[in-house]
N, C-alpha and C positions, 0 to 999 in steps of 0.2 A: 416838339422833340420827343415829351415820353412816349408819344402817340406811334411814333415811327416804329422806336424801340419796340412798344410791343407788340405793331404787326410785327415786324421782326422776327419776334421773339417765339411767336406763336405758328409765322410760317415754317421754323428752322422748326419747332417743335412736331409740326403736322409733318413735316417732310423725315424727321427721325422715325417716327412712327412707322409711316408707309414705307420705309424700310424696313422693315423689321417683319414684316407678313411673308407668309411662305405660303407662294404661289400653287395649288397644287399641278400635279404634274395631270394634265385631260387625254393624255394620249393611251395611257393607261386603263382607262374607265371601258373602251370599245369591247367589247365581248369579241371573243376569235372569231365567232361563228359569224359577224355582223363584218368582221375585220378583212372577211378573204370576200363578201356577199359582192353581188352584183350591185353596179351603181342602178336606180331605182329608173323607171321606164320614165321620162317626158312627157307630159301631156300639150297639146298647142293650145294655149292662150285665146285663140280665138274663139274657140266654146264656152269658154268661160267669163268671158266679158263681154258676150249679148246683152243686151237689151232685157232684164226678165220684161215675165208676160205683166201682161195690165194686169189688176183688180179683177176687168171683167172678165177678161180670158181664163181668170184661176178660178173668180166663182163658178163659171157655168161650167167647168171641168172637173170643180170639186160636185157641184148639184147632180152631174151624171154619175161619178163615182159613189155618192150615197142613194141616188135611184137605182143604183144596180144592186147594190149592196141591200137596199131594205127590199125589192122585189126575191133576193136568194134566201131571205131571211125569212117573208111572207111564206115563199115556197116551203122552206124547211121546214116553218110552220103548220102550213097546212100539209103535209107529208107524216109529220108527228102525231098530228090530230086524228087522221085518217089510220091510226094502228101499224105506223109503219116502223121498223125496229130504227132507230138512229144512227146505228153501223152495220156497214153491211156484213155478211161472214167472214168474206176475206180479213178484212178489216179487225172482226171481233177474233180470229183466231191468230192475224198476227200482236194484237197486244196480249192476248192471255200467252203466247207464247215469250213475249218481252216479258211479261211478272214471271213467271214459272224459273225463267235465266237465270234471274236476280234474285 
């Protein structure tokens, strides 16, 4: 019998409680700008829950992406090496014109 009493006692006490919180109001919080926005585009589900690709299909697409990558690299390389300026003029006169701004 005390046993009842003080679930009892303890659930009237948890249930004063949770009365007693002040809900905030969420409708409040939307920024105007978000409040008048367009609802956001759909995309279909179907692209998105393919199959990803194998292991092997990633490696040998990641191994072409760094054979491309270290061949532009070799090149730039050897392009450097050969006395070549590393930007072209265009190039060197649109950044000195970006410092010069600023």
């Amino acid at each position: 019998m005390p046993r009842i009493r003080a679930v009892l006692a303890s659930t009237a006490l948890v249930a004063s409680v949770a009365g007693c919180i002040d809900v905030p109001d969420l409708g409040e919080r939307i920024a105007p700008d978000l409040r008048d926005a367009p609802f956001p585009t759909l995309i279909p589900l179907d692209a998105s829950l393919t199959t990803p690709a194998t292991p092997k299909e990633d490696g040998a697409q990641l191994a072409r992406q760094l054979d491309a990558r270290r061949a532009a690299l070799q090149a730039r390389a050897r392009r450097l090496q050969a006395g070549a300026p590393p930007l072209s003029a265009d190039d060197r006169a649109r950044l000195n014109t970006s410092v010069t701004d600023n």
